[in-house]
KEFIKOL-47404 format. One record per residue: residue number from 0; residue in one letter; x, y, z of N, C-alpha, C, CB in turn. Coordinates in nm, 4 decimals, padded with zeros to 6 digits. Atoms other than C-alpha are relative to their C-alpha. Glycine has a CB too. Example, Ala and Ser with C-alpha at 12.3 -4.5 7.8 and 13.67 -1.06 7.14 Angstrom:
# KEFIKOL-47404
<r 0 "a" <00.0890 -00.1190 00.0000> <01.2300 -00.4500 00.7800> <00.0900 00.1200 00.0000> <-00.0992 00.0027 00.1246>>
<r 1 "s" <-00.0820 -00.1190 -00.0060> <01.3670 -00.1060 00.7140> <-00.0770 00.1090 00.0730> <00.0414 00.0462 -00.1415>>
//
This chain:
# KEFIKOL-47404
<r 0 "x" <-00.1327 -00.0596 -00.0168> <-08.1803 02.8447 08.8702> <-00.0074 00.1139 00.1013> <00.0555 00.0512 -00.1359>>
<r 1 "x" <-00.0429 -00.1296 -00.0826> <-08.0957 03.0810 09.1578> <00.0350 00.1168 -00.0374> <00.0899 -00.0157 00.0643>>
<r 2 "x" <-00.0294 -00.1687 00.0562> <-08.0870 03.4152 09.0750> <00.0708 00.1036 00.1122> <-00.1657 00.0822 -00.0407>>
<r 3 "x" <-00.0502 -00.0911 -00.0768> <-07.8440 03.6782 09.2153> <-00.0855 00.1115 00.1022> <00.0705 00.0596 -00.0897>>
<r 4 "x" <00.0389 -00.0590 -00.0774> <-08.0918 03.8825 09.3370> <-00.0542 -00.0749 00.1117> <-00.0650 00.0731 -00.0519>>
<r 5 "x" <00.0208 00.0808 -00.0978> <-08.2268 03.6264 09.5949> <00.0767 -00.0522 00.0487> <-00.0602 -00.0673 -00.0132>>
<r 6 "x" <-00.1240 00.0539 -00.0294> <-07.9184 03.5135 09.6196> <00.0627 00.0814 00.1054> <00.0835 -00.0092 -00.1187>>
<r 7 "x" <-00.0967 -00.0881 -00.0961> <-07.7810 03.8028 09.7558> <-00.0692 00.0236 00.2038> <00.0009 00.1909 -00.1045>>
<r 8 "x" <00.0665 -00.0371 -00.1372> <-08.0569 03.8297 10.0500> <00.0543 -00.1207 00.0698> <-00.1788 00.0157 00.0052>>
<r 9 "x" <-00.0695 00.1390 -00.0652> <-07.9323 03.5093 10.1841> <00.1256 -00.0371 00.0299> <-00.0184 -00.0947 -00.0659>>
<r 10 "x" <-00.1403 00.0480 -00.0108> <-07.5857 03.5666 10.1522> <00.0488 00.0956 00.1002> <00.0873 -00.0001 -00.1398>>
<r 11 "x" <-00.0723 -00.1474 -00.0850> <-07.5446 03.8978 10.3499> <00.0735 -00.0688 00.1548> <-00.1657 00.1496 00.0567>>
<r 12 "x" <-00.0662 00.0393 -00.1186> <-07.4330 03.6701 10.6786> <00.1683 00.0207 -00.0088> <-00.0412 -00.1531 00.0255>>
<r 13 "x" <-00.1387 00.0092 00.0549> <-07.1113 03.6023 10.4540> <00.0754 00.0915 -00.0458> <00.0063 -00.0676 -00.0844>>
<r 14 "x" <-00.1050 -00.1039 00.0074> <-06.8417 03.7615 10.3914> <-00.0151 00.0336 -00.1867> <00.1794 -00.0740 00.0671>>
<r 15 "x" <00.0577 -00.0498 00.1215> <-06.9191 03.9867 10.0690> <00.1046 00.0396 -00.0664> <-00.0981 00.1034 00.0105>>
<r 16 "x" <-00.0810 -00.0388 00.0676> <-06.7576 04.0683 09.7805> <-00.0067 00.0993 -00.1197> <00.0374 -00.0908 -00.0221>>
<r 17 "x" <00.1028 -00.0296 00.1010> <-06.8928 04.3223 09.5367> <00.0620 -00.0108 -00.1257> <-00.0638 00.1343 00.0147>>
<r 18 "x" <-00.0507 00.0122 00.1424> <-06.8475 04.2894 09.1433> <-00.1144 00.1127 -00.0968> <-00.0096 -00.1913 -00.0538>>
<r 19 "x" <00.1363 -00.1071 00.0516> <-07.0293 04.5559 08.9292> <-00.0039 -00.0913 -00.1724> <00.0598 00.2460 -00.0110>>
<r 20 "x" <00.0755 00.0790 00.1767> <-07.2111 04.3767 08.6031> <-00.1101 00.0274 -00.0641> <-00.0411 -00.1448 -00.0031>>
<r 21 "x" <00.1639 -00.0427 00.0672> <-07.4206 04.5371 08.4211> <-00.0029 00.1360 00.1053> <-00.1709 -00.1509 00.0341>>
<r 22 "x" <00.0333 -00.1242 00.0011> <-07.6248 04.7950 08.5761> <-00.0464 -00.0697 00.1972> <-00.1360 00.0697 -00.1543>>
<r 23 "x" <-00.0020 00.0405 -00.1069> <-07.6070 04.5560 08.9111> <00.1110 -00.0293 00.0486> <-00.0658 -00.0758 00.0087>>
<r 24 "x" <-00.1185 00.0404 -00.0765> <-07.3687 04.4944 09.2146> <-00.0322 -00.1132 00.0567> <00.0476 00.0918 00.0985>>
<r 25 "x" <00.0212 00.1418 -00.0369> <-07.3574 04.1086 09.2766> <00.1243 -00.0078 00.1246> <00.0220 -00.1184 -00.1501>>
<r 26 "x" <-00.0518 00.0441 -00.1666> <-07.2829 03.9738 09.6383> <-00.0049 -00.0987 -00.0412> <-00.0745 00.0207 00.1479>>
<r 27 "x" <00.0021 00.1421 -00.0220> <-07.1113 03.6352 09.6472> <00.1290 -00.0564 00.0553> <-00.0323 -00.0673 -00.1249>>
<r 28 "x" <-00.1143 00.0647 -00.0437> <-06.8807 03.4142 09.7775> <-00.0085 -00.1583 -00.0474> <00.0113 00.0193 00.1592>>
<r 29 "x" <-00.0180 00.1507 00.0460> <-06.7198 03.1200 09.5683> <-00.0956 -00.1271 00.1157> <00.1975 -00.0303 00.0086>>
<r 30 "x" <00.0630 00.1376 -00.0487> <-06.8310 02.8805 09.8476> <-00.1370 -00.0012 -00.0204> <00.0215 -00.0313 00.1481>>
<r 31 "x" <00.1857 00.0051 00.0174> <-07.2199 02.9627 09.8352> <-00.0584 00.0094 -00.1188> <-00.0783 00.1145 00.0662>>
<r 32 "x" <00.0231 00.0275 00.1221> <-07.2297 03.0008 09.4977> <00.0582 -00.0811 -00.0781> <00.0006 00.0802 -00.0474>>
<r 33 "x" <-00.0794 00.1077 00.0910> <-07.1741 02.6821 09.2907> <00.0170 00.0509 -00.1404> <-00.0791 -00.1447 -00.0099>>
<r 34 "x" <-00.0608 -00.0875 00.1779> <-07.0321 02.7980 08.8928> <-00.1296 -00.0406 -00.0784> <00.1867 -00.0906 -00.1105>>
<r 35 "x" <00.1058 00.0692 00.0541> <-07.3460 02.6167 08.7979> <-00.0571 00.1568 -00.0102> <-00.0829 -00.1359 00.0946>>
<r 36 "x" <00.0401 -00.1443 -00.0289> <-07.5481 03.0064 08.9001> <00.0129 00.0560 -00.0611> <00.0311 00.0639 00.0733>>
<r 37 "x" <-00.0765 -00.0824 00.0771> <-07.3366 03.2097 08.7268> <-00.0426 00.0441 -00.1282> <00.1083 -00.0534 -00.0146>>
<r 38 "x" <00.0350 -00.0401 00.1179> <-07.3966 03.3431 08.4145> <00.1234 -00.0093 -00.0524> <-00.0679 00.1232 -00.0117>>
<r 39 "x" <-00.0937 -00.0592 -00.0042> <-07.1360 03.3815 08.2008> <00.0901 00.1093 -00.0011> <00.0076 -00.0282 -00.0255>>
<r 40 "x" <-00.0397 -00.1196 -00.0576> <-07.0137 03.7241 08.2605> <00.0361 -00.0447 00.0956> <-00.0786 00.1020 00.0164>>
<r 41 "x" <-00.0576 00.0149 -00.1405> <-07.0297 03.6231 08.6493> <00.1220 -00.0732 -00.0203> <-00.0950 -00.0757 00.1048>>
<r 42 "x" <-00.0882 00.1162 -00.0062> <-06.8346 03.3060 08.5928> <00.1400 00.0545 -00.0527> <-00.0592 -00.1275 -00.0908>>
<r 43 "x" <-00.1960 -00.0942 00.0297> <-06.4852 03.5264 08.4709> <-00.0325 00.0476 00.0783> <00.0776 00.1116 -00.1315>>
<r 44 "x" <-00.0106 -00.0687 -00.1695> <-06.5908 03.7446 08.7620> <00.0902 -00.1278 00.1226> <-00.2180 00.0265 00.0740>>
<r 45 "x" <-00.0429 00.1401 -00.1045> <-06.5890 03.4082 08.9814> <00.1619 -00.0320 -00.0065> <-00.0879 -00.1625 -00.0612>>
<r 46 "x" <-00.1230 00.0304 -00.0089> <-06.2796 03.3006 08.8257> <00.1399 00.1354 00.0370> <00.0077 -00.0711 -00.1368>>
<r 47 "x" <-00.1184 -00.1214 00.0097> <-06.0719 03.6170 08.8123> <-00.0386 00.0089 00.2237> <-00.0708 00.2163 -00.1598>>
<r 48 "x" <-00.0176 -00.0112 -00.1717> <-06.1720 03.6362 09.2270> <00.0314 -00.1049 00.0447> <-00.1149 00.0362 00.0863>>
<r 49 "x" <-00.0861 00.1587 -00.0460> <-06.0534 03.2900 09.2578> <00.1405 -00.0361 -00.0171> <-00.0526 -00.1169 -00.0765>>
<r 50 "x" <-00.0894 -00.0597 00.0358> <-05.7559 03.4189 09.1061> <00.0903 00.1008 00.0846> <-00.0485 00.0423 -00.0872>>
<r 51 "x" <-00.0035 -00.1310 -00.1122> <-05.7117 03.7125 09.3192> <00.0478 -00.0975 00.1459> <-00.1989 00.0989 00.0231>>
<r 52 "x" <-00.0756 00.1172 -00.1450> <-05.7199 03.4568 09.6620> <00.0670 -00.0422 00.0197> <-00.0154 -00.0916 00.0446>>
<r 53 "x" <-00.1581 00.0715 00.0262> <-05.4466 03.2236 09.5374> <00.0939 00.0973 00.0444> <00.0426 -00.0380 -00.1677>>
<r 54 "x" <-00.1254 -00.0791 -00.0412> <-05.2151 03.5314 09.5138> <-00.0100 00.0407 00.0955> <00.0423 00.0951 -00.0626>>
<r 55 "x" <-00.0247 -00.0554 -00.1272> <-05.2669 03.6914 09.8272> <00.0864 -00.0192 00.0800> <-00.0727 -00.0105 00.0596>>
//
């Protein structure tokens, strides 16, 4: 399983988004991260910013 912290070194090209969880700030973007990753904590993060886009 991919872990956020490796995750994040790989993602910095993309356009970032921060979420604070825990006692860490997770970098991601729905497309590079599949919901599979996630934990669940992230995964209401994920959704609630997938949420957020729609309305804009």
């Amino acid at each position: 399983m991919q872990s956020f912290r490796s995750a994040k070194t790989w993602s910095k090209p993309f356009t970032q988004t921060k979420y604070r969880s825990g006692d860490y700030y997770y970098l991601f973007k729905l497309e590079v991260f599949p919901y599979e990753v996630f934990t669940q904590g992230t995964r209401q993060l994920a959704n609630s910013y997938e949420v957020l886009l729609r309305t804009r």
